[in-house]
N, C-alpha and C positions, 0 to 999 in steps of 0.2 A: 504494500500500500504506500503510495507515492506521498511523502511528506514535503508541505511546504514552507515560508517564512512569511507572515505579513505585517504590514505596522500600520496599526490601529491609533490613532491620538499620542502619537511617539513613541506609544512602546510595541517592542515585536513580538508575536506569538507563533510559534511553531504550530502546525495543523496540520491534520491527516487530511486526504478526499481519497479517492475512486479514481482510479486509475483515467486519466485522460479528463479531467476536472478541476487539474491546477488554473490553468487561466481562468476558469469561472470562477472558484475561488478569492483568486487573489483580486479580481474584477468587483465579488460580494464584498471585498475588506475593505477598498480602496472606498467603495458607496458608503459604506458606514465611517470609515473616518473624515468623509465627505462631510458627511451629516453631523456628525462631534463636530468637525469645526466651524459646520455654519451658527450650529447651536453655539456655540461660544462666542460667537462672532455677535450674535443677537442677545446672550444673559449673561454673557462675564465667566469670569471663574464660580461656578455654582457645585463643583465638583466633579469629578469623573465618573462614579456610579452613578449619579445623578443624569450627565450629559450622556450616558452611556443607553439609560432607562430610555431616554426623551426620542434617543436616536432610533431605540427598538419600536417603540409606542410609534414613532415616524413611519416606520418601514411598514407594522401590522395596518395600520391606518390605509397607508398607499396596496397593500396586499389584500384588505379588504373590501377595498374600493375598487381594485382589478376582476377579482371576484363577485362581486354585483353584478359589474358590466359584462362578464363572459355570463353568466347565468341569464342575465336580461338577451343578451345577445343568440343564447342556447334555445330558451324561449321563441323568441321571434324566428329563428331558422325553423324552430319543430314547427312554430304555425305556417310559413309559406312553403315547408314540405305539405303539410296536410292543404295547402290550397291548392297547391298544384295538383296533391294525389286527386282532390276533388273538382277540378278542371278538368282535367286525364278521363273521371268516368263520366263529367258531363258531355265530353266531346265524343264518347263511346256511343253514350244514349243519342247524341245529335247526329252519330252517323247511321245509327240504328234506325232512326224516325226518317233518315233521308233516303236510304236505303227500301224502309217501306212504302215511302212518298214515291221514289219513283218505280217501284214494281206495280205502285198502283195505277200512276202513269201510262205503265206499259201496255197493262190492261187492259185501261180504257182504249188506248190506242190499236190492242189487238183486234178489240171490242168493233173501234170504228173500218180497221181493214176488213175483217168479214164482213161486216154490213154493204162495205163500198164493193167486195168481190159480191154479193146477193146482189146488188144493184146490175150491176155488170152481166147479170146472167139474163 
């Protein structure tokens, strides 16, 4: 298991990940001491567990809010799956109804060539 180095608000932490997950790691570290220093940047020295909390509470907040919108998002595809499945069998019945529209068509039309060959005779 591939161990890496990050530094977090100056200091470094050794970490494990999964084989082929160091750059995303080190990519999660870099976001989070992003976020410590904006937070310091905006309330001072208020502490490091403190900025540390604010920074976590940051990231569930924007995770949560990710999470809405796919789920809103999962929602609205299930429903224009289900409109299209229900286009799909109106357009089945409209070819069905046209289908019998014009076999009935035909009919009448057979209807009128026999009449026209009785004439003819």
């Amino acid at each position: 298991m591939p161990q890496i180095v990050v530094t977090i608000d100056a200091k470094t932490y050794r970490m494990a990940c999964a084989e082929g997950e160091e750059a995303h790691l080190v990519e999660l570290a870099a976001q989070m001491d992003g976020r410590i220093n904006e937070l310091r940047g905006s309330f001072g020295e208020i502490g490091d567990q403190r900025l540390a909390i604010m920074a976590g509470i940051m990231a569930s907040d924007e995770l949560s809010d990710a999470q809405a919108r796919i789920a809103g998002l999962e929602a609205e595809l299930a429903e224009a799956r289900e409109r299209e499945r229900e286009m799909s069998r109106g357009g089945e019945a409209g070819d069905r109804r046209l289908a019998e529209h014009l076999n009935g068509v035909s009919d009448v039309l057979d209807e009128i060539s026999a009449k026209l060959e009785d004439y003819r005779r």
